[in-house]
VEXDREN-2710 file (C-alpha; in Angstrom, 1 decimal):
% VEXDREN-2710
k/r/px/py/pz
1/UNK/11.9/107.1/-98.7
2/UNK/15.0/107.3/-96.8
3/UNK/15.2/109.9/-94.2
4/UNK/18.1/112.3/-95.3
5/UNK/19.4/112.8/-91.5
6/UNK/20.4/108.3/-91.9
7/UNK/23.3/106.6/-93.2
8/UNK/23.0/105.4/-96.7
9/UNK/22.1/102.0/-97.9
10/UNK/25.9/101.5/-98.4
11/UNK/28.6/101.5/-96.4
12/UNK/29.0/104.8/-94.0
13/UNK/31.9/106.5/-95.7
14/UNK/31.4/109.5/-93.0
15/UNK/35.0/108.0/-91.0
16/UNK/37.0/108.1/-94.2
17/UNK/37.7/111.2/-95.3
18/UNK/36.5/112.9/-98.4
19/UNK/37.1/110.7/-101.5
20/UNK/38.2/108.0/-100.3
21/UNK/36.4/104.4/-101.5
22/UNK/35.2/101.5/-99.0
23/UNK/37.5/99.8/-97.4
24/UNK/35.2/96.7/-96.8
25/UNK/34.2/96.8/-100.4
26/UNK/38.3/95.7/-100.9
27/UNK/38.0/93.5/-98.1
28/UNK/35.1/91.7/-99.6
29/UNK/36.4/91.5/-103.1
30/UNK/39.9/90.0/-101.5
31/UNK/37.7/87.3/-99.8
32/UNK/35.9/86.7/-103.3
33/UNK/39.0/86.0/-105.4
34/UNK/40.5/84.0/-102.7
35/UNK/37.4/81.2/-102.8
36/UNK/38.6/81.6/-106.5
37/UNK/42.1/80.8/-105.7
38/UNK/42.1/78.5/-102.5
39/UNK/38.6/76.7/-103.1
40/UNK/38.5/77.0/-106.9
41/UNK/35.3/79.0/-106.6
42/UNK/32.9/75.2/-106.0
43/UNK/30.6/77.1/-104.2
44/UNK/30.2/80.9/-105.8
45/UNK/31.7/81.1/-109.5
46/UNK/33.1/84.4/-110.4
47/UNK/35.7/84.3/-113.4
48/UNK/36.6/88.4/-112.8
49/UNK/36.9/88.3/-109.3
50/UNK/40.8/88.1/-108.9
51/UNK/41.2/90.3/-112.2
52/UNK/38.9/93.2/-111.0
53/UNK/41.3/93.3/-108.1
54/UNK/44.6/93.8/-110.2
55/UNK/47.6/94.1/-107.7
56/UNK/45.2/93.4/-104.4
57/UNK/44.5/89.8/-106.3
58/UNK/48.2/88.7/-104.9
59/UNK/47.4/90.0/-101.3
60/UNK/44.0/88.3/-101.4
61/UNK/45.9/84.7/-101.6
62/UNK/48.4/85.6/-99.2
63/UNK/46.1/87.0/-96.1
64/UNK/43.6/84.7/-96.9
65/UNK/43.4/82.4/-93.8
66/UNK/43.1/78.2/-94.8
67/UNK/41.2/77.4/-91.6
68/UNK/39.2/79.2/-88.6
69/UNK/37.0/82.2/-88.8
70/UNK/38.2/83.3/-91.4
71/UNK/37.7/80.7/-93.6
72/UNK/34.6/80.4/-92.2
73/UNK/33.6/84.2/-93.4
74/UNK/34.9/83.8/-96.7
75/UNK/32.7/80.9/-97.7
76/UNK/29.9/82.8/-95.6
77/UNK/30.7/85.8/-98.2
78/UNK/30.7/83.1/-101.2
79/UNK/27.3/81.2/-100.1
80/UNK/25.7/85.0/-99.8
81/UNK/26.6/86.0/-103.5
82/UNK/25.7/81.9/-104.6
83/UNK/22.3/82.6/-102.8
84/UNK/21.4/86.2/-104.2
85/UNK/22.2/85.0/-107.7
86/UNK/20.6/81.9/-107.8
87/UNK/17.4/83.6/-106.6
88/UNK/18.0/86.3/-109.2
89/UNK/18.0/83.8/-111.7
90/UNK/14.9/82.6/-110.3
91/UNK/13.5/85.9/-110.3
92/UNK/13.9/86.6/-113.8
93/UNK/12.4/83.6/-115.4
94/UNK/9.6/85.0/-113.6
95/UNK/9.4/88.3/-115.4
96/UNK/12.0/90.4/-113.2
97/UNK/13.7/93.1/-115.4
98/UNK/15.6/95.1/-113.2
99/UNK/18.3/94.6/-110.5
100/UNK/19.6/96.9/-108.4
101/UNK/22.6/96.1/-107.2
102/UNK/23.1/98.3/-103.5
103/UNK/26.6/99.4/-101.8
104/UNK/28.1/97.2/-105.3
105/UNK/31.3/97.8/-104.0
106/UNK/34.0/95.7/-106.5
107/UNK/30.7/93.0/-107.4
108/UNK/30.9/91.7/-110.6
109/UNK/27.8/90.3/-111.5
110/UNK/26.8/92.9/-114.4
111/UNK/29.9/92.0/-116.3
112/UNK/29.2/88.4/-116.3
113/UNK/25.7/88.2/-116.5
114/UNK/23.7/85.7/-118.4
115/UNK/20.8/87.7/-118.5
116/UNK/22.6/90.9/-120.0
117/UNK/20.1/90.7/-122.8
118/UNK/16.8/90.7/-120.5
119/UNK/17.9/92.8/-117.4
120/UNK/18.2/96.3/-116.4
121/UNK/21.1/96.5/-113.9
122/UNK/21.5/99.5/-111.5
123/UNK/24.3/99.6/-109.8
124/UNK/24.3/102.3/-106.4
125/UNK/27.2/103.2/-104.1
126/UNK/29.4/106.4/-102.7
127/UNK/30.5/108.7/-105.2
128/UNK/34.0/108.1/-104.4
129/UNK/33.5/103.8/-104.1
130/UNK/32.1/104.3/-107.4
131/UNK/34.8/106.3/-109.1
132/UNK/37.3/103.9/-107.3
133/UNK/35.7/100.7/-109.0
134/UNK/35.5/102.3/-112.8
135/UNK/39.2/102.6/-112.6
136/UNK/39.6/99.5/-111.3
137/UNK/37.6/98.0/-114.7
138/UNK/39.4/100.8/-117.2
139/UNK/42.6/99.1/-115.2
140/UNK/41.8/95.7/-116.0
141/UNK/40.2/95.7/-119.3
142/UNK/36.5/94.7/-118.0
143/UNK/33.8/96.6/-120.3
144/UNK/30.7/97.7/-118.9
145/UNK/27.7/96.3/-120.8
146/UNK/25.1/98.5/-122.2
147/UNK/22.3/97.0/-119.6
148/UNK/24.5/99.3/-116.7
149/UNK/23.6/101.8/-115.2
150/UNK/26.3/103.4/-112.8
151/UNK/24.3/105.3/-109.9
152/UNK/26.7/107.5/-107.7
153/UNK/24.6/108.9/-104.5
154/UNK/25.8/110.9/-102.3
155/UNK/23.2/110.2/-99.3
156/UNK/24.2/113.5/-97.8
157/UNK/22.9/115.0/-100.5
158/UNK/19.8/113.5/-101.8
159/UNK/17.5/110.2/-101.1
160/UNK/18.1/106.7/-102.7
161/UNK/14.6/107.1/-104.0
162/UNK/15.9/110.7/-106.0
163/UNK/19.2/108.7/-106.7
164/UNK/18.1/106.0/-108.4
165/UNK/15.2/108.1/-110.5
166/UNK/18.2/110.3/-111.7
167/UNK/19.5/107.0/-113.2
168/UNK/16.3/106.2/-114.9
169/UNK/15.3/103.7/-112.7
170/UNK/11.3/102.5/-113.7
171/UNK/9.7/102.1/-109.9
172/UNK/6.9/100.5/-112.1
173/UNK/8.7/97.1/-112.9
174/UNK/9.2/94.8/-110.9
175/UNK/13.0/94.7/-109.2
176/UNK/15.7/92.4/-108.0
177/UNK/17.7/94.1/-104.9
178/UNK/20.8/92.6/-103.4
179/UNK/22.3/94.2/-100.4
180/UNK/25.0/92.3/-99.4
181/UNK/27.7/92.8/-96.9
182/UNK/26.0/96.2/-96.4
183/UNK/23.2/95.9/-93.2
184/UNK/25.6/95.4/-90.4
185/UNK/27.1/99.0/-91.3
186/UNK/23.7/100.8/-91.0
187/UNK/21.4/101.9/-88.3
188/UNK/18.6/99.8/-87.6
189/UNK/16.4/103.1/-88.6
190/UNK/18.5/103.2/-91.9
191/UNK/18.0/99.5/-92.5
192/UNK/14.1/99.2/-92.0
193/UNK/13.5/102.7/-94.0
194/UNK/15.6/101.2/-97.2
195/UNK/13.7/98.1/-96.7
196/UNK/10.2/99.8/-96.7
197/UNK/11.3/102.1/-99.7
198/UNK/11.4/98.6/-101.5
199/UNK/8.5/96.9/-100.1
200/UNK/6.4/100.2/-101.5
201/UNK/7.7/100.4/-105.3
202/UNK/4.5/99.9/-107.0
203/UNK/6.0/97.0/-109.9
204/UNK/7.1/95.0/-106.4
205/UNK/10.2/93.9/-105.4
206/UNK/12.6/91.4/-103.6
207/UNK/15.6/91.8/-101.8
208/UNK/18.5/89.4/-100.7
209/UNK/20.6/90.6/-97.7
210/UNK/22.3/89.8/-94.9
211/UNK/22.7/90.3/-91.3
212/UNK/24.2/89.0/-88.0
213/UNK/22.5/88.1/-84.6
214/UNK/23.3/89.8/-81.5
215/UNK/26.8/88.8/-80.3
216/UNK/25.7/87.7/-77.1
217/UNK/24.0/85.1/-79.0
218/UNK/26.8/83.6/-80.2
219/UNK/29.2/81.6/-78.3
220/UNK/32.8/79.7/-78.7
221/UNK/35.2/80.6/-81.8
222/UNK/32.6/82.6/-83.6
223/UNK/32.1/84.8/-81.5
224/UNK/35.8/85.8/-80.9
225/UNK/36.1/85.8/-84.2
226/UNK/33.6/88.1/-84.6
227/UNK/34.4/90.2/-82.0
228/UNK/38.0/90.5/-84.3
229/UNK/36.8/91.2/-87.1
230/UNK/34.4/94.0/-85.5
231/UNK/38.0/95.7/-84.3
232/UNK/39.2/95.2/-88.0
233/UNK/36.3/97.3/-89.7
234/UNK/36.2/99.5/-87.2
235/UNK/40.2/100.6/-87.6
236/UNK/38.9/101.1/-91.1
237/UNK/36.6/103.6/-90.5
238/UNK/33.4/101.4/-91.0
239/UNK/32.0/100.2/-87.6
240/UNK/29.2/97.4/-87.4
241/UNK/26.1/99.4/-85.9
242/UNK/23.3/96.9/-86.1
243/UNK/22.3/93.5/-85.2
244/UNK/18.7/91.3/-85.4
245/UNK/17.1/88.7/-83.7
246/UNK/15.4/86.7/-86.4
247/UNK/11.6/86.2/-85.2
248/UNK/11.9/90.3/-84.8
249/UNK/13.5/90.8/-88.3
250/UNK/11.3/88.5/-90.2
251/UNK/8.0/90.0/-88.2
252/UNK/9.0/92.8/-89.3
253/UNK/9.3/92.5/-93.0
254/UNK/6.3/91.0/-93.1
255/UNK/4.7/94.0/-91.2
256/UNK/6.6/96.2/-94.1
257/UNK/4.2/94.0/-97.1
258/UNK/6.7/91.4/-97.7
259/UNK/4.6/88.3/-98.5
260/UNK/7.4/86.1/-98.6
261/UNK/10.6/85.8/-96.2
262/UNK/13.2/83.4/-96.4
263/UNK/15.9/83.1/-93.8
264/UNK/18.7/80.8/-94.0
265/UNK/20.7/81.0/-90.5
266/UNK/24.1/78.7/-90.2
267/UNK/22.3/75.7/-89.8
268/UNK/20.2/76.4/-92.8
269/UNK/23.2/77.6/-95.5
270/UNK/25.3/74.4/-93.9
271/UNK/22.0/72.3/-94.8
272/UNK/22.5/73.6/-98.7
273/UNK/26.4/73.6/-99.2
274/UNK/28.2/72.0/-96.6
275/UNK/26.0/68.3/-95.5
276/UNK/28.9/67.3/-92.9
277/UNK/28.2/70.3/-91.0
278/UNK/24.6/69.5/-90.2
279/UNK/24.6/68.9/-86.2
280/UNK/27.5/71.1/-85.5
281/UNK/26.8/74.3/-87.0
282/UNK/25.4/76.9/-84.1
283/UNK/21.5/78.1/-84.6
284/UNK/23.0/81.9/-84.0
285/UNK/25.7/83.4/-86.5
286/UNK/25.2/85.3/-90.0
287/UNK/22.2/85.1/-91.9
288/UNK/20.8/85.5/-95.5
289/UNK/17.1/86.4/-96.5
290/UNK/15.5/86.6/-99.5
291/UNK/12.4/88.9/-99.1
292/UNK/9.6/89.3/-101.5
293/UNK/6.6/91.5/-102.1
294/UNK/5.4/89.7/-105.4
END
């Protein structure tokens, strides 16, 4: 369970004011519709990204950046959701019937879903992100299926364990998490209690998330880039506040009673989706890790 004196499992809205949605969630979403728009979504398919963003959709095309760091975290933020769903996919032709989809931000998956028929769908994040994000459908005409479940927790308030048993979440069956875009934001006490609340649901569990290594393990144009972007989401109220080695991380989920840990670093996701970057890609950078207790 998460201790209630840590950050959430979403983004920390304590620096934004009362009410007031994530502003990475939009910055996200805005890298989302512009893979749709600048790279005709070949790597991560998602038909309501640029309409779930109504007005934002124009802005999204016109600060995306067409080369550099920025391109480069866009297609990072594309190959994450590519990942996370193709393992979903994987997950429920196995027998998974629930997905809990944590800090959901503007996602779409549970509106587009080709399982809507076979999963359970859960969807967690700040009151006020939450509220934010229904309008947003109402506003552009996207229905939410019957297989939703909206989750608002307010992690002042109460634990994601009580949150998600409010929502009628079945601990029992086995779950799908994804977690994306969310770890950096949390404390590394935050991060490993959330994970351990997963690894323990009786019915098992995986998880897809990501994470970044220490900065002084990166060199060149990634990390100035990096270091930018830091001073971005930190004017917006939503400072990064953690960072992992890998041979620690993954020793540690297997301590938690993950059985299986899968780590794909930028040598690894540029191995799957982009072949001409094999040999050039630094070992250090943003990861994604599919984690399983199953």
């Amino acid at each position: 369970m998460l201790p209630e004196d840590e950050p959430a499992p979403g983004r920390d809205h304590s620096a934004l004011g009362a009410g007031l949605p994530s502003r990475t969630a939009l910055g996200a979403a805005r890298h989302r519709a512009a893979h749709q728009l600048l790279e005709a979504g070949w790597l991560f398919s998602d038909p309501l990204a640029v309409r779930i963003l109504g007005d934002d959709g124009e802005a999204a095309l016109r600060e995306a950046p067409m080369e550099g760091f920025g391109r480069a975290l866009r297609l990072f933020i594309a190959a994450r959701s590519r990942l996370a769903e193709d393992a979903l996919a994987d997950a429920v032709t196995q027998g998974v019937r629930q997905l809990v989809i944590l800090g959901a931000g503007l996602d779409t998956y549970a509106y587009r879903s080709p399982f809507a028929a076979r999963l359970r769908i859960f969807e967690v994040d700040h009151p006020a992100t939450q509220a934010w994000k229904r309008d947003r459908l109402i506003a552009a005409a996207i229905r939410a299926p019957a297989a939703l479940t909206f989750a608002p927790v307010d992690f002042e308030r109460q634990t994601l364990a009580e949150g998600l048993a409010a929502a009628g979440f079945d601990a029992s069956q086995a779950t799908f998490f994804t977690w994306l875009g969310v770890v950096p934001y949390l404390t590394e006490a935050a991060v490993f209690a959330t994970l351990a609340y997963i690894a323990d649901l009786p019915g098992g569990a995986d998880v897809v998330f990501d994470y970044a290594n220490p900065t002084a393990a990166v060199t060149g144009a990634a990390r100035a880039g990096h270091a930018a972007l830091a001073a971005r989401v930190a004017a917006a109220g939503e400072n990064f506040r953690s960072y992992f080695d890998t041979d620690a991380l993954c020793s540690r989920l297997a301590a938690l009673g993950f059985r299986t840990v899968q780590d794909l670093g930028p040598p690894q996701i540029a191995a799957r989706f982009f072949p001409s970057r094999v040999g050039v890609m630094p070992d250090r950078g943003g990861h994604i890790v599919r984690a399983a207790t199953r």
